[in-house]
C-alpha positions in Angstrom: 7.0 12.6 13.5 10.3 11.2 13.0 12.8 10.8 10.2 15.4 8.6 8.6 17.5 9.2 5.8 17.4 6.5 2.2 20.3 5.7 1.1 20.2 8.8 -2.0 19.3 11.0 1.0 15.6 11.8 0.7 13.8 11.9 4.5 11.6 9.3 5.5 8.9 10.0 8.1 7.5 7.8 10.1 4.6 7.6 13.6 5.3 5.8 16.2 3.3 4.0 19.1 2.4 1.1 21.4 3.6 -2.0 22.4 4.1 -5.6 21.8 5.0 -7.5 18.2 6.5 -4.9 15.7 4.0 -4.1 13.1 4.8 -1.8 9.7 2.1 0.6 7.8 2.3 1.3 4.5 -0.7 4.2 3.3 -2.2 4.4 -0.2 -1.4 7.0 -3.0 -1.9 10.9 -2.4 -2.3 9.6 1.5 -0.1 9.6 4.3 0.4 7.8 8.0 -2.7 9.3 9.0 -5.0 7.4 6.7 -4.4 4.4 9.8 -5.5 6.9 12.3 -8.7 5.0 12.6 -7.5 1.4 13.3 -4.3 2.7 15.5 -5.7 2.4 18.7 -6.8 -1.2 18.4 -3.5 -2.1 16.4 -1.7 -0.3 19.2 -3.2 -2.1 22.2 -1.2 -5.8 20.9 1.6 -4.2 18.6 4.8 -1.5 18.5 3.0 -0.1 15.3 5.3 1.9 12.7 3.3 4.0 10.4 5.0 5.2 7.3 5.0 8.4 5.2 5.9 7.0 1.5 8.5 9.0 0.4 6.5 11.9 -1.6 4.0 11.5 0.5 2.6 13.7 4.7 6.2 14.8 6.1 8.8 12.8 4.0 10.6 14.2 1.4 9.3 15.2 -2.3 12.4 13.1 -3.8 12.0 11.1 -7.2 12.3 8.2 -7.9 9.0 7.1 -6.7 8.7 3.7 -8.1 7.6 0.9 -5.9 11.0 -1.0 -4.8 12.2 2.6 -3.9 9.7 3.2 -1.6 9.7 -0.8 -0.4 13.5 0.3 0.4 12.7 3.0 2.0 10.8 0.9 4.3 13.6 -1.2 4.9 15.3 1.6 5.8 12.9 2.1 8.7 12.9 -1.2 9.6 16.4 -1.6 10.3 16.9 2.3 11.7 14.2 1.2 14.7 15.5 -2.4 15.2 12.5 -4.2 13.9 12.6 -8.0 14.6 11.1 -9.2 11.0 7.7 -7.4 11.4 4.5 -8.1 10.1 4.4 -5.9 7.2 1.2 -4.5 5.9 0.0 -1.8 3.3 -2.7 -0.4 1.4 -3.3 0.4 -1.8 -0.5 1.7 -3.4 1.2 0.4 0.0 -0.1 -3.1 -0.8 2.7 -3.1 -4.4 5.5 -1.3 -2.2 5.3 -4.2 1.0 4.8 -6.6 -2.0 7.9 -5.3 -3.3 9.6 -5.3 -0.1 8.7 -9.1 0.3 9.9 -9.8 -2.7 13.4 -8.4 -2.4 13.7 -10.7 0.8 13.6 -7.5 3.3 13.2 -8.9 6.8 9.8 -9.7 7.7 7.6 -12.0 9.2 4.6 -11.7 6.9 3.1 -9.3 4.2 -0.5 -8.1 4.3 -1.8 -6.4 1.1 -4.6 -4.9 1.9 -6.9 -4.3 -1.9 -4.3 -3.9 -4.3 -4.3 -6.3 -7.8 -1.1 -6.8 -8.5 -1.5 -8.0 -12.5 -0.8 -4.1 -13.0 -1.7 -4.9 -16.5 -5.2 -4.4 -15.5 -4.8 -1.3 -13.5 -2.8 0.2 -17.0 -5.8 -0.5 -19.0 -8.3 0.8 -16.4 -6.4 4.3 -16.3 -5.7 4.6 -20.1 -8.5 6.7 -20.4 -7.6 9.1 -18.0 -3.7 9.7 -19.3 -5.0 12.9 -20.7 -6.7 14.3 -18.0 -3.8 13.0 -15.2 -1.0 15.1 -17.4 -2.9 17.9 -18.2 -3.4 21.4 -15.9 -3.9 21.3 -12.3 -7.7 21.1 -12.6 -7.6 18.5 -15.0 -5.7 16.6 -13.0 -7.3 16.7 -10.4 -10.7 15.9 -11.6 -9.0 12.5 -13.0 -8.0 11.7 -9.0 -11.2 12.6 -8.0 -12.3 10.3 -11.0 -10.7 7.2 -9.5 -11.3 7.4 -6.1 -14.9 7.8 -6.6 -14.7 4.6 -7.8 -13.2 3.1 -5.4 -15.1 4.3 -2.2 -17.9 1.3 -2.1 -19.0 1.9 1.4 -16.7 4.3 3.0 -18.7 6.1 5.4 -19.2 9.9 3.8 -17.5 11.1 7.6 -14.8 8.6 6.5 -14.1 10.0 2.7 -13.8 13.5 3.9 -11.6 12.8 6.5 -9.6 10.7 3.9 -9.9 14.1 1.2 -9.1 16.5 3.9 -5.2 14.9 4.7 -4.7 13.7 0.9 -2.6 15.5 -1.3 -2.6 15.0 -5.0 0.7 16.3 -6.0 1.0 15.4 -9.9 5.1 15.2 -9.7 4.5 12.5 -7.0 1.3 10.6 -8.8 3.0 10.7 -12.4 5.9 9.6 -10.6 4.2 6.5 -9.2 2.3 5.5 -11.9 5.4 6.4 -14.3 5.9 2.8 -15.1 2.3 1.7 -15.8 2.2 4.7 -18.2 5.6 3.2 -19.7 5.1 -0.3 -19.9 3.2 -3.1 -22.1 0.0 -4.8 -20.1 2.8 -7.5 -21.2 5.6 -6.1 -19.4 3.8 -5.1 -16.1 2.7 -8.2 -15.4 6.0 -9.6 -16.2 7.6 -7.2 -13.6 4.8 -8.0 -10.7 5.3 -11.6 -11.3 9.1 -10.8 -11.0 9.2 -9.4 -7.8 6.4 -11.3 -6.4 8.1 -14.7 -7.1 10.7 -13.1 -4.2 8.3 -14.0 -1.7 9.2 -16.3 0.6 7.2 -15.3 3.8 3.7 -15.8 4.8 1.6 -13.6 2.4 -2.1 -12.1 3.3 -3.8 -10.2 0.4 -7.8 -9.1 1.7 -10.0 -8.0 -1.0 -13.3 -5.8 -0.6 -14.5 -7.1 -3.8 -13.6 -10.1 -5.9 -10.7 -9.9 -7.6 -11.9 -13.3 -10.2 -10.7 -16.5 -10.1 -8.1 -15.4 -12.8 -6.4 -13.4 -10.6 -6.6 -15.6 -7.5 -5.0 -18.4 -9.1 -2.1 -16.3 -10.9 -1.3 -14.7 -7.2 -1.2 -18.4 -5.6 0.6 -19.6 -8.3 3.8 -16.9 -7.6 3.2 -16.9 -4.1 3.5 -20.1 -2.4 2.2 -19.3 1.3 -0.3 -16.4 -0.4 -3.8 -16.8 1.1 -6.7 -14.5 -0.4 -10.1 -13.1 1.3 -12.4 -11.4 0.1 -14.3 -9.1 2.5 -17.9 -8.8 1.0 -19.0 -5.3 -0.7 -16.0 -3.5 1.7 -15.2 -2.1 -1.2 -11.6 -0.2 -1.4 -11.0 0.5 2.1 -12.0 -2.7 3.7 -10.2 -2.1 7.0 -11.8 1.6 7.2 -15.5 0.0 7.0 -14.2 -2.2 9.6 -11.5 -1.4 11.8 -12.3 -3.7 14.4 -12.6 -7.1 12.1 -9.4 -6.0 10.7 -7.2 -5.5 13.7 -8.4 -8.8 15.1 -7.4 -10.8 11.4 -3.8 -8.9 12.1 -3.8 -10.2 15.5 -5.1 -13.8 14.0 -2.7 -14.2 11.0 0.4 -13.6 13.2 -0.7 -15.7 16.0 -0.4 -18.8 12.9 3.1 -17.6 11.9 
């Protein structure tokens, strides 16, 4: 692993490997770089993949704040320590609202891929409401609420697949509270306000793949922020849709930037 420094100082890790068009990976929440491990080696064969550790997050530094256009600078960071020529920029999860957010602050890129993350966070608030309790209460509490919401979210992650994922996550609560600080904060009013903020900063080619269907609703209040947005929907893939299938996903990588 290697590191840079954000501009309040906190150490940024990062993995490097391969060859070819620069590429940028952005992990989900409690995760870290090596939550890619399993779609690396096709990514790598066509692409000089950069794998991130989210500040908080593997070998980067515990440093609040942990909001999303921190980390989204933090990426920037990255990008311009290692020279990127405006790479494709693609994350997960959590890492789908911090590359949305680094889009939307016009950090060089040639494309952003959000890979299953609604970004009316208004949605998410309500869906976690019930679980405030549990999230800020004692260590165990806590982490039966994480284990709470990625249970739902599995779909059909291999069992191999979710212990691999359990065995290199790490549920810090300083870190998660710290993520999900603002959804705890804000209005279902205000969140969506914010995401339609930043996402209206778009102005590159915009990929958002889906392992179940966000609605109509949704769909059309993306395309209506996003002007190049384009949304899939991977059939019953559920959260991790390029997990279940690694090889479909690394060739859609390999298809979107060929049309950029």
């Amino acid at each position: 692993m290697q590191h840079v420094t954000a501009s309040d100082g906190a150490k940024i890790a990062y993995s490097e490997g391969g060859s070819g068009r620069d590429l940028v990976l952005v992990h989900g929440i409690t995760e870290s770089h090596h939550a890619w491990d399993p779609v690396r080696a096709g990514l790598e064969a066509k692409w000089r993949v950069v794998a991130i550790d989210a500040r908080g997050h593997g070998e980067s530094d515990r440093h609040a704040p942990y909001d999303p256009v921190t980390m989204a600078n933090d990426v920037g960071v990255v990008v311009a320590a290692l020279n990127l020529e405006d790479p494709l920029v693609v994350g997960h999860s959590m890492g789908g609202v911090v590359v949305s957010a680094y889009g939307g602050l016009g950090l060089p890129a040639r494309g952003i891929v959000n890979v299953d993350q609604l970004l009316a966070l208004g949605s998410f608030k309500e869906a976690l409401e019930p679980l405030i309790p549990m999230l800020q209460g004692d260590d165990a509490s806590f982490r039966d609420a994480m284990t709470t919401v990625f249970t739902v979210l599995d779909g059909p992650l291999p069992p191999d697949e979710r212990a691999r994922l359990d065995a290199l996550s790490s549920p810090e609560p300083e870190v998660v509270l710290g993520v999900w600080q603002p959804i705890f904060e804000n209005s279902v009013e205000e969140l969506d306000a914010m995401a339609a903020n930043l996402l209206s900063g778009i102005n590159v080619p915009y990929l958002a793949i889906h392992g179940s269907d966000p609605g109509v609703e949704y769909v059309h209040w993306l395309l209506g922020l996003v002007a190049d947005a384009r949304v899939e929907v991977w059939p019953n893939a559920g959260h991790y849709p390029h997990l279940v299938d690694p090889e479909r996903f690394a060739e859609r990588l390999d298809q979107l930037d060929g049309g950029l």
